[in-house]
C-alpha positions, 0 to 999 in steps of 0.5 A: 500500500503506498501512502496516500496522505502527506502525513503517512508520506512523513513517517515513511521518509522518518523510518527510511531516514532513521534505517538510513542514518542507522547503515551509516553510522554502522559503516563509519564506525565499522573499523572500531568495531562500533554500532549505531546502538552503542555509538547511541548509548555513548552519545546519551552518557556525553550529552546527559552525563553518567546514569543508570540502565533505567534512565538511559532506557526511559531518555530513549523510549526502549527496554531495560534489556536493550540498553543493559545488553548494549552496556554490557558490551560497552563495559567489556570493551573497557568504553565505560564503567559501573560506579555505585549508585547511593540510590539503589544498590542494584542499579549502578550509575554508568559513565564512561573510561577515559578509553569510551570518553576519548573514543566517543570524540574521535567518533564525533570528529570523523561524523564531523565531515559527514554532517558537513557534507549533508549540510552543504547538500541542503539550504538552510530554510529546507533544514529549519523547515525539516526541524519545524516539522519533525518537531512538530510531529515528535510533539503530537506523538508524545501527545497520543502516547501519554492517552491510554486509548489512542 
């Protein structure tokens, strides 16, 4: 079935963008062994700082399960590290080694060229037009998840 209303044609481009951005990220960072779901945990400890499994999952709308078998790997790979939680004894406040830490900025570095290239590939109107509109529909989505009957 093709989509027939602006809307369902939006969406469509969302899940062929975010697959898009997912085979990407997976091939630039194919060399140091990082996925787009790593390089995601990575970036959400860079941008808000260390937390536990829990949080990470909530900030990103996906189980428990999915960010702890993410971490796990992250831990084991030595890119970052469980500290105690004063909080909760069974939920430790994960945070980045100085090996993830160092990693996840050369990681930055070389999407740096990326972004560049798709930035001069659009018109900055197109670009703050495109944000209006995802904002837009992200806002009217959280809007209909928060409705127990949809």
């Amino acid at each position: 079935m093709h989509p027939t209303i602006p809307i369902q044609i939006l969406i469509q481009l969302v899940r062929q963008n975010f697959q898009l951005l997912k085979n990407v990220t997976d091939m630039l960072h194919q060399p140091i062994s990082i996925t787009a779901a790593m390089r995601a945990v990575m970036e959400h400890i860079s941008q808000n700082g260390p937390q536990t499994v829990p949080q990470i999952a909530r900030s990103k709308l996906v189980t428990r399960q999915h960010i702890q078998q993410i971490v796990d790997i992250l831990i084991s790979r030595g890119l970052t590290a469980t500290n105690h939680n004063q909080h909760h004894r069974r939920s430790p406040i994960i945070d980045f080694t100085s090996a993830g830490r160092n990693m996840f900025r050369g990681m930055q570095n070389q999407e740096e060229k990326i972004l560049q290239k798709l930035q001069g590939a659009m018109d900055d109107s197109e670009v703050t037009q495109a944000i209006t509109a995802l904002s837009h529909l992200k806002q009217n989505l959280e809007k209909l998840t928060h409705h127990s009957k949809i």
